[in-house]
NUZALUM-342340 format. One record per atom (N, C-alpha, C): residue in three letters; y, x, z. Coordinates in steps of 0.05 Angstrom, whole numbers, plus 5000, padded with zeros to 4 digits. Each point is the difference from the previous one (the first is absolute). Layout:
AlaYXZ/...
END
This chain:
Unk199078764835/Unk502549845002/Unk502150134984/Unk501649834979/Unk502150174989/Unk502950035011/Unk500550244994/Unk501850055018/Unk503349934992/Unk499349854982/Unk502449804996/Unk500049745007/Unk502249885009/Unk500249745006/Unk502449864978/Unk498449844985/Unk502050004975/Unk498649624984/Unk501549924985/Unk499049824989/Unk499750134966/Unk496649834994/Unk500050024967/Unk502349954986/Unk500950244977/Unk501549834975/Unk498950054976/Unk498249724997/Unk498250114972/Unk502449734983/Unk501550244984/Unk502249904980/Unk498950184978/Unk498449844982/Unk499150164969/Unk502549784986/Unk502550185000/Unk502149884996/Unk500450144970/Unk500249804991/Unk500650134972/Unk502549844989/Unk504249854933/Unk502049794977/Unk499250144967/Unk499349794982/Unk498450214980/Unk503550074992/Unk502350155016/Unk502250254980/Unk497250024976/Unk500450014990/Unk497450074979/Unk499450335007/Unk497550034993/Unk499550415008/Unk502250194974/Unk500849894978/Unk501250094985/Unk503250035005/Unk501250135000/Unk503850164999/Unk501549764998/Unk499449864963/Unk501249824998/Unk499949795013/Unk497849945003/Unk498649685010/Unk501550115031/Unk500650225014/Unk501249925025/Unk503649994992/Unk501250164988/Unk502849874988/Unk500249794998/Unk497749804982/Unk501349734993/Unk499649835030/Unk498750155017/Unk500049795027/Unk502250055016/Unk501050274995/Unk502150115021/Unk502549824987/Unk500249984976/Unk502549874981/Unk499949735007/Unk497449935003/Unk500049635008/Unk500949955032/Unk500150165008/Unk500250035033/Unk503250055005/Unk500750144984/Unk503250025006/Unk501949784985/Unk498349994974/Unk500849674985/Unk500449755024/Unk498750025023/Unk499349805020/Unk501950015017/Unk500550265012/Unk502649985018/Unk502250054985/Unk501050134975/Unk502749944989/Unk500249694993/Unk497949934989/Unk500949564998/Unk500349945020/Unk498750055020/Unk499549845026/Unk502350115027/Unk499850245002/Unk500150225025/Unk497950035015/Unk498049835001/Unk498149985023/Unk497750074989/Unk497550065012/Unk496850074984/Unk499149785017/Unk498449874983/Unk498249825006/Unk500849704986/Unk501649994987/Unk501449874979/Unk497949934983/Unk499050344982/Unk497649964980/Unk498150095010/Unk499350055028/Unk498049995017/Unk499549935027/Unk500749674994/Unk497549855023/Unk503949955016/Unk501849954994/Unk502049805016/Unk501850235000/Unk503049935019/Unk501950144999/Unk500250105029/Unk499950315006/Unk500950185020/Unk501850134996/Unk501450095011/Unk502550154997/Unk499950245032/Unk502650204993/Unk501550165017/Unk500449795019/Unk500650105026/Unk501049865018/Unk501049725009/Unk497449884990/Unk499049795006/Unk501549885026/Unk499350065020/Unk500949955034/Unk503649995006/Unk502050204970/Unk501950155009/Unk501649735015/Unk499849774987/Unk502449765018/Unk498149845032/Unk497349964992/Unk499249855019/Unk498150105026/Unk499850284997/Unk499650285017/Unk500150194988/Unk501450115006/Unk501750254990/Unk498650265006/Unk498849955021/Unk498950255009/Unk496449995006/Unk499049754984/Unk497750055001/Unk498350174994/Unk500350094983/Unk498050234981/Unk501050315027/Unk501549975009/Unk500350275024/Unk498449875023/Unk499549775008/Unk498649905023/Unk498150064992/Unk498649964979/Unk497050024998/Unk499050284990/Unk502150164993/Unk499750264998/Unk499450105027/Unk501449975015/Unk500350015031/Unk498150045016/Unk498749764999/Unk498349895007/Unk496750084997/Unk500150084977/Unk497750104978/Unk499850275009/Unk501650094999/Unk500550305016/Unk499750105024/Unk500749805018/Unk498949975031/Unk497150004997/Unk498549914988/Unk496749875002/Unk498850234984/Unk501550074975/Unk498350224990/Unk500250345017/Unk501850025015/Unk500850305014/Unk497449965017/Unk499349785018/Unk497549975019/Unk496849964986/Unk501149904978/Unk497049984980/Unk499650154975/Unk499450184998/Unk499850094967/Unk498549834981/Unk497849785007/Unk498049934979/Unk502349744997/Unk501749885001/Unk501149834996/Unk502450034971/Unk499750274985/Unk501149884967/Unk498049994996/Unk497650184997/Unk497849894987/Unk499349634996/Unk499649935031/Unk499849695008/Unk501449894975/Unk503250045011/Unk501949774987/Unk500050074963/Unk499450254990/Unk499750034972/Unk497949844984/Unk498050045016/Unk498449794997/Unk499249624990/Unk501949995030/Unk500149765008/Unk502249844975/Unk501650224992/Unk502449834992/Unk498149954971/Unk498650274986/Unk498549984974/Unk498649705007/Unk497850055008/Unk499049705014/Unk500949764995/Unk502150045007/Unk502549715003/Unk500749954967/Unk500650154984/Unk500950074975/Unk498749824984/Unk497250095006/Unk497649914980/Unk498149715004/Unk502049895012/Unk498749715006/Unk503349915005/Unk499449724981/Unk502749834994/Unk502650175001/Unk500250315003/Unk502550134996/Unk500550045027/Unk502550195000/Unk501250075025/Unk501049845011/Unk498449745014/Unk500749795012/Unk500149975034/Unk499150295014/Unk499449995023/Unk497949835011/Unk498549874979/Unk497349835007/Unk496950195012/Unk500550185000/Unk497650225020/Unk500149945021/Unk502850005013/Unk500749905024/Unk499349825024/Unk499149854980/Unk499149725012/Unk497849955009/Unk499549875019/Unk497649975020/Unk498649684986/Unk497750084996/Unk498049724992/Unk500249865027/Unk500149714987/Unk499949705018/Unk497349954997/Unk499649685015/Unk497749865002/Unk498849974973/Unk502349894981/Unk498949904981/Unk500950214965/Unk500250265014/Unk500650254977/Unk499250215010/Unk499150184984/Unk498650355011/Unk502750134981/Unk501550125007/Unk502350154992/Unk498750254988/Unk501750194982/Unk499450224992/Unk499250235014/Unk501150035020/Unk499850185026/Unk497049965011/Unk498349844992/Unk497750015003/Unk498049954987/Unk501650124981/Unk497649994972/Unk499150405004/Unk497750054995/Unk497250224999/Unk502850265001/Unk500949944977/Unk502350334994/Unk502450025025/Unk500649835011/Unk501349895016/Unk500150105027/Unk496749985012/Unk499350005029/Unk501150275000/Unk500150214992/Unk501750335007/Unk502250045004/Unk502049764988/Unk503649975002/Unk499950035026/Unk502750135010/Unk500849995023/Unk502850105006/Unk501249925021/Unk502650075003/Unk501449665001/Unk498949814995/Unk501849794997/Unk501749905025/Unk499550065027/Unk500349995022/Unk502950094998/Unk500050314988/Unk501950164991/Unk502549884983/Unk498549894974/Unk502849924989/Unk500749695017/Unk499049915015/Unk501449745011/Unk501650115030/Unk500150165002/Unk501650155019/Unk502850044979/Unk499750124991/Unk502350164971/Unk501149674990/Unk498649845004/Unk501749724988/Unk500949875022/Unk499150075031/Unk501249995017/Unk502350005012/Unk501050364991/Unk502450084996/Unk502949954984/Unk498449834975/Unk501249934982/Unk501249725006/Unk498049855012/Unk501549735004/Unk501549975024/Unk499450195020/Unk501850055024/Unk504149974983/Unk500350124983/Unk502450044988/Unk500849854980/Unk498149894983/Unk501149814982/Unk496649804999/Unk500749865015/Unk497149775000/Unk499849884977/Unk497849944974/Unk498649884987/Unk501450014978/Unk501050264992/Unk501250114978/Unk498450204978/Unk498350205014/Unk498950114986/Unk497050045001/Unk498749934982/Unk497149994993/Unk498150195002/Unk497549945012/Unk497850175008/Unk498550134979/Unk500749874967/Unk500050184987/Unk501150274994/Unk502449935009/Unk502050204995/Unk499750235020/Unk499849895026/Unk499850185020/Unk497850174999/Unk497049864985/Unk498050194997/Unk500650274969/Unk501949864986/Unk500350204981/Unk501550255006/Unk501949995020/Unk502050185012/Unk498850085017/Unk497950005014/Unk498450035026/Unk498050314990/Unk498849894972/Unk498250174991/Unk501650214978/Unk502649944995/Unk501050244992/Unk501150135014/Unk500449955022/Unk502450195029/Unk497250155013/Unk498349855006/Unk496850185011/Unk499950254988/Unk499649894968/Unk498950234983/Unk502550275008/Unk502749874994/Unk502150194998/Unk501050185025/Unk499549955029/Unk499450065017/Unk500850285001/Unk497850114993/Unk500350375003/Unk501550114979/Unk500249864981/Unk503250064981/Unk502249995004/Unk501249815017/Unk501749945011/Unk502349924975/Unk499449814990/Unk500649994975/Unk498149724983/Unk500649794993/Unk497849784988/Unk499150154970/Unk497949905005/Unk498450154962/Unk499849864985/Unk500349685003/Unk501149884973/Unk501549775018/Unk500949874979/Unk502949785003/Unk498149694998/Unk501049955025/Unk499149644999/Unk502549814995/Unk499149934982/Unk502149724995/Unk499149735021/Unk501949815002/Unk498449865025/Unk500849644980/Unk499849835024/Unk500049814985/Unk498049775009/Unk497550095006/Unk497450024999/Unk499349725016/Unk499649784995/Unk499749785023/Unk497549995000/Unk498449925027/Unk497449935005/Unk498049744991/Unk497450154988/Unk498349714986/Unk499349855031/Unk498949784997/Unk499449795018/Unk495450015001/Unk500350144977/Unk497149964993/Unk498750255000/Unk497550105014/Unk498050145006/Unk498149975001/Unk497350074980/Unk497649934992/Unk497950135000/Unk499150055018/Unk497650304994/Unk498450054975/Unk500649734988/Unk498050004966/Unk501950164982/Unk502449994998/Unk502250144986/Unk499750375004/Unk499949965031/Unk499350235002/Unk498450194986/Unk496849985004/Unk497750004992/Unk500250054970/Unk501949844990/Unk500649954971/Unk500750234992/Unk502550065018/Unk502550104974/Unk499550395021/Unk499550065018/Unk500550305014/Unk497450124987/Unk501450304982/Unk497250114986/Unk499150115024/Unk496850014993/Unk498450215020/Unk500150244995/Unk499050115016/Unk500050315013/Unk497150084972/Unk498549754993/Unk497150044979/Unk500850054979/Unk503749944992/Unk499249874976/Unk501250264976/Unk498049944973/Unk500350184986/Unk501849964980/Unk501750194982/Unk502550014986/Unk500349714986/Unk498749894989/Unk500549734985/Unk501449725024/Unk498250075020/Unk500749825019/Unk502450005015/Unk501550295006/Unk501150035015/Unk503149974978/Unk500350054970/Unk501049854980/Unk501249734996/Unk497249835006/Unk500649764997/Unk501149915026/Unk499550135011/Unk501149975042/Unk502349974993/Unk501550184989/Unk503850075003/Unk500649844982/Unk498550124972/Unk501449724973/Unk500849825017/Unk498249735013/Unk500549845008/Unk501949935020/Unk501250194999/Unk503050025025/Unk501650124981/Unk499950014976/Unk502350114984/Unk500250275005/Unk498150185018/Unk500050314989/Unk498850104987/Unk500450304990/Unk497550074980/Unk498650235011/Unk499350204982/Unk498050225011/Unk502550245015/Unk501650054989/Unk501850145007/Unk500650005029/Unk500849695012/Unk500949955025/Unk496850055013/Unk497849924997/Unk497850105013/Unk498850115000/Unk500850384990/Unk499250295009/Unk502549975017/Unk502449935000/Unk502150125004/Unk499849845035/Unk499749755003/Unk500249865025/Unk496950095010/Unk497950184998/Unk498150025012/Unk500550195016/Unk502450204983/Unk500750115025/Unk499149995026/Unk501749845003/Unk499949775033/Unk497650135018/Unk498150064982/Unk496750105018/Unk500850355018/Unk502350014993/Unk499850255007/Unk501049995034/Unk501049785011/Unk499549955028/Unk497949775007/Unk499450045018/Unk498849805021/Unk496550064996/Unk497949885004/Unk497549985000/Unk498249864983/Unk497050044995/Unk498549784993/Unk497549975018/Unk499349755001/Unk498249915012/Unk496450174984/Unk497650165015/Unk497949984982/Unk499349814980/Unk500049835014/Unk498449704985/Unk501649944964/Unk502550165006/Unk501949914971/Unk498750254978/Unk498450145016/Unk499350294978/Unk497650105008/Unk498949885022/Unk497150155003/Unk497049844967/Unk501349914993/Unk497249914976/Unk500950334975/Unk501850135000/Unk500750174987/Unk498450265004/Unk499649965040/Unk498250235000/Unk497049875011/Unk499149814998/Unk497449965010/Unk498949804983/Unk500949864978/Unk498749894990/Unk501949904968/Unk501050174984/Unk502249824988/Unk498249884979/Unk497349964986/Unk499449944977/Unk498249775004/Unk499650005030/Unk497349915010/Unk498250035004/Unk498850264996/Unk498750204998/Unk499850275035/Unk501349875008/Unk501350285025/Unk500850274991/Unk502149964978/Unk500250244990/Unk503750075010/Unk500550224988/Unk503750015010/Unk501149954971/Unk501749914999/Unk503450024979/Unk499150244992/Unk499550084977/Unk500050314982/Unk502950024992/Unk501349835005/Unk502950104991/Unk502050035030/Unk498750085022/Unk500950085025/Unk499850255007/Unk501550165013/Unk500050335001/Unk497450035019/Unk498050154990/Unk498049985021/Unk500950105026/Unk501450205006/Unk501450105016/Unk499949835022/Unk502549854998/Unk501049835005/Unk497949755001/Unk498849904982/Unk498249785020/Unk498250095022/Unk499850164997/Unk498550255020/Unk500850005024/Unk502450035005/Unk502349875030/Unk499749744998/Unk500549844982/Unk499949735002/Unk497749885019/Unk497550194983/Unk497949825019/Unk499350125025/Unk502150205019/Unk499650055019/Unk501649845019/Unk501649834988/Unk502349775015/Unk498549784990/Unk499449954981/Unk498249695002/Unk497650054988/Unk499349925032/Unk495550084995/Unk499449784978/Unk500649764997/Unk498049884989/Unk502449694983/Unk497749874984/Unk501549834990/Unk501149685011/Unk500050005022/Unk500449755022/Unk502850175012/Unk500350215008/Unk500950085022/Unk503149894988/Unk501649785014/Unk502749774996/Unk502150215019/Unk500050095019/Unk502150115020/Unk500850205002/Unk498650224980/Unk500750284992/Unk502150044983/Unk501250145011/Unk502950134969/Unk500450204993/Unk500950104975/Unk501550334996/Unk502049914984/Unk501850295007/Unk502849974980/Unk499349954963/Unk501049824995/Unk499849994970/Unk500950304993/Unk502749985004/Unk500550354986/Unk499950255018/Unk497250125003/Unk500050205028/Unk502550274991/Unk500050025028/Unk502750095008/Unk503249895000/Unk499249774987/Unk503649864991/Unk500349675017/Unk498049985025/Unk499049725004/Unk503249905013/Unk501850225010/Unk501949855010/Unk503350154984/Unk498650154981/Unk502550094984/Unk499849824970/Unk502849904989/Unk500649784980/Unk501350324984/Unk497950024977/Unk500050184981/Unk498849984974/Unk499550144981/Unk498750004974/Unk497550145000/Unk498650025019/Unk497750235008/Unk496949854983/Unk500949685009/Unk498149794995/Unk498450214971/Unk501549944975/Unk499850134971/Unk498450215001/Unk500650235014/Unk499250225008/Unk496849945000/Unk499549875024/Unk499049865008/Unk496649864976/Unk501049814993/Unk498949894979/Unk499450174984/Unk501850174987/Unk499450264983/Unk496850105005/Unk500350045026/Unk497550165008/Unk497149875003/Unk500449754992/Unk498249765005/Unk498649975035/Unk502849925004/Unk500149975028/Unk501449745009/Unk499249874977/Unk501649725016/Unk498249895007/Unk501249785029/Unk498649925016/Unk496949754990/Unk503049874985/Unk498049774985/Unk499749934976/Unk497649904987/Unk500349874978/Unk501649924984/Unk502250015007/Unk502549854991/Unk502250214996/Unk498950275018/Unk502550245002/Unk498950124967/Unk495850075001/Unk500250134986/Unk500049954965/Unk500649655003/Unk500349854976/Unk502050044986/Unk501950175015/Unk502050094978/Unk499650194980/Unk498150205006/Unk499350204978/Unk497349944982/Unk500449655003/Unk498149934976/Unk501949954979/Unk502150075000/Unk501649914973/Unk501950154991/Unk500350034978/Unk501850294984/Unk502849945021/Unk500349804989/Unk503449905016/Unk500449985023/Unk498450035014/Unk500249915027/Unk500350354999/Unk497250084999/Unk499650375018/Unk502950144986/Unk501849874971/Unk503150144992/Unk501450045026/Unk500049745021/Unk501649825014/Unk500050305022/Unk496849905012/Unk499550165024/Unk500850305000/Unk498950124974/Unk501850304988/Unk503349995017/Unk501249794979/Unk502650045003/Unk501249915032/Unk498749885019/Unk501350015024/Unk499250215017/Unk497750124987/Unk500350325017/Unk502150095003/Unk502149954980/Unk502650145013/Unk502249845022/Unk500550125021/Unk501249785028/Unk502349794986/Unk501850174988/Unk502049954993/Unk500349684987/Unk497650044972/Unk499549784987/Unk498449765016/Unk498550045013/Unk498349805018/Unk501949875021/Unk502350095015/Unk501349855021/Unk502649834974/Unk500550164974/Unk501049824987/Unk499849764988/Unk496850004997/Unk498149844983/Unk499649835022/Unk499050025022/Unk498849895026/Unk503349714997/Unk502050215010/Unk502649814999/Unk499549744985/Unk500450024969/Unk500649864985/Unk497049834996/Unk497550055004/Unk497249835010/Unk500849825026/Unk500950095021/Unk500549765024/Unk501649824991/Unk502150124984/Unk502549784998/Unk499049794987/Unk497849964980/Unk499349844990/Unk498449905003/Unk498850085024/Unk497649925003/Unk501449705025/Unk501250175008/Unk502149795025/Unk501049764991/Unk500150034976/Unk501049714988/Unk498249804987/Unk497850084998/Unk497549824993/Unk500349605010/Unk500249964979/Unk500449645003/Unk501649945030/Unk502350175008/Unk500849855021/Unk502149765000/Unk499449915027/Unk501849695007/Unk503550095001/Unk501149904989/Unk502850035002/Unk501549764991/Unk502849985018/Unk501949754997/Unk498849785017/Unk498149704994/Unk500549855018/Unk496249975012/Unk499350214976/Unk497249954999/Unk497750075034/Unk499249925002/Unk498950205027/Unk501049895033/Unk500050255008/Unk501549925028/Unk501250235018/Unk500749985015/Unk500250245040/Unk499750025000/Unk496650095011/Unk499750055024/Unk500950065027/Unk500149835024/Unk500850125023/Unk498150205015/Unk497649925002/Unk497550094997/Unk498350134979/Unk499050284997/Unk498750054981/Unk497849824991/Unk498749985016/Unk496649925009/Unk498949704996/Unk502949875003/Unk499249664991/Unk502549804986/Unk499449964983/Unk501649784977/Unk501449855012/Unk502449934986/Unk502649895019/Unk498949594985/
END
């Protein structure tokens, strides 16, 4: 039995910043090009968010749900992992639309129950936290939004201090598809090309995904997302040769076999409930959990990446400026979208 009680976060989260100096200048220059025209990010990526969104029509939302978030995470530690997750999740299907959220009807299977899906948890959680919210200003602020502020106040928690800046804005999609799902959330399998075309297609590049895989350095993985690594990866019953034998060595004393669905270990051992840069370290040693961790050091540019967030400093800076943009992925803003009063079902 493991002696954590925790939910999976298999986030093989990876924006091509290009791997080159320049090629990330000209993205950082197009990015500030965006908010000096505009003020807002999401302008030239995926709609308009801004600062203090709430300041005239709740003023004090973003402290409710800080609040709030903070109450639930002091009693739970596996809950930034959860909501970091959950929010990536949300990101990568139709955008940060709060459409994860949503519970399948008679005649729709929602995302939340599509295969990568069944491990989310905490939603219980954030419809409590939107609870709070509409107690004080009813059907003002969106379950997108609340899940984006939800999973940066979790993470920020033991900092006491937020680690990157959410712009808000964010109105909720109406539509949830488990085929979208399925579609668009890279796996935990997938190798460097794939996990490429994963982010391209959301307008990130390789840069944002060494830098947002981070993320693995809390919460868990399920066996079933990494046991073919040690019991059979070729088809053959052989292990991953690019896995620390060491280390699969423990592995296969936590998951006997290649069926076993209910077993977990910390993605990054020793860091499962500290939000740090250890993950890198980590990988370095060819110790990532999955397929998808150790697909980063199949590529010159990528293993530059992983090098350079060994250092803390650069990785909680890098990490920053990867959420912010990742937060703004095709979202609903102005008349588009909707409320929610309810997380869980379409107004």
């Amino acid at each position: 039995m493991n002696k954590y009680k925790m939910a999976e976060l298999v986030l093989p989260m990876p924006f091509p910043l290009s791997i080159s100096k320049a090629s990330r200048m000209r993205n950082q220059a197009l990015i500030l090009l965006c908010i000096v025209v505009f003020g807002v990010i999401g302008t030239c990526h995926g709609g308009s968010l801004r600062k203090k969104y709430y300041k005239k029509t709740c003023p004090n939302a973003e402290e409710i749900i800080k609040t709030a978030t903070e109450k639930h995470v002091a009693n739970d530690p596996t809950l930034p992992a959860r909501f970091l997750r959950m929010h990536f999740h949300d990101c990568f299907v139709r955008g940060c639309d709060g459409s994860v959220l949503l519970n399948s009807t008679t005649n729709n299977s929602a995302e939340k129950d599509a295969i990568p899906n069944l491990t989310l948890a905490g939603f219980d959680v954030i419809d409590d936290i939107k609870a709070e919210v509409e107690k004080k200003c009813p059907n003002v602020v969106s379950c997108a939004d609340v899940l984006a502020l939800a999973a940066r106040d979790a993470v920020s928690f033991k900092f006491q201090r937020p680690l990157w800046e959410v712009l808000t804005g964010r109105r909720d999609g109406r539509v949830s598809r488990v085929s979208e799902a399925l579609a668009n959330l890279p796996s935990p399998f997938s190798n460097f090309t794939t996990l490429v075309r994963n982010f391209a297609n959301q307008g990130l590049n390789v840069h944002d995904l060494v830098v947002l895989s981070g993320g693995h350095t809390i919460g868990v993985g399920h066996c079933n997302a990494f046991s073919n690594r040690l019991y059979n990866f070729t088809g053959r019953g052989d292990q991953d040769p690019s896995l620390n034998p060491t280390y699969a060595a423990f592995l296969k004393t936590q998951c006997r076999n290649l069926t076993d669905n209910t077993t977990f270990v910390p993605m990054d051992p020793g860091s499962v409930f500290t939000f740090d840069n250890n993950y890198y370290v980590t990988v370095k040693q060819n110790k990532g959990l999955f397929q998808s961790d150790a697909a980063l050091l199949t590529n010159k540019g990528s293993r530059n990446i992983v090098n350079e967030l060994v250092d803390p400093k650069k990785f909680f800076t890098e990490f920053a400026q990867s959420m912010k943009r990742m937060g703004a992925i095709n979202v609903l803003t102005g008349n588009e979208g909707e409320i929610r009063k309810k997380c869980f079902v379409a107004n």
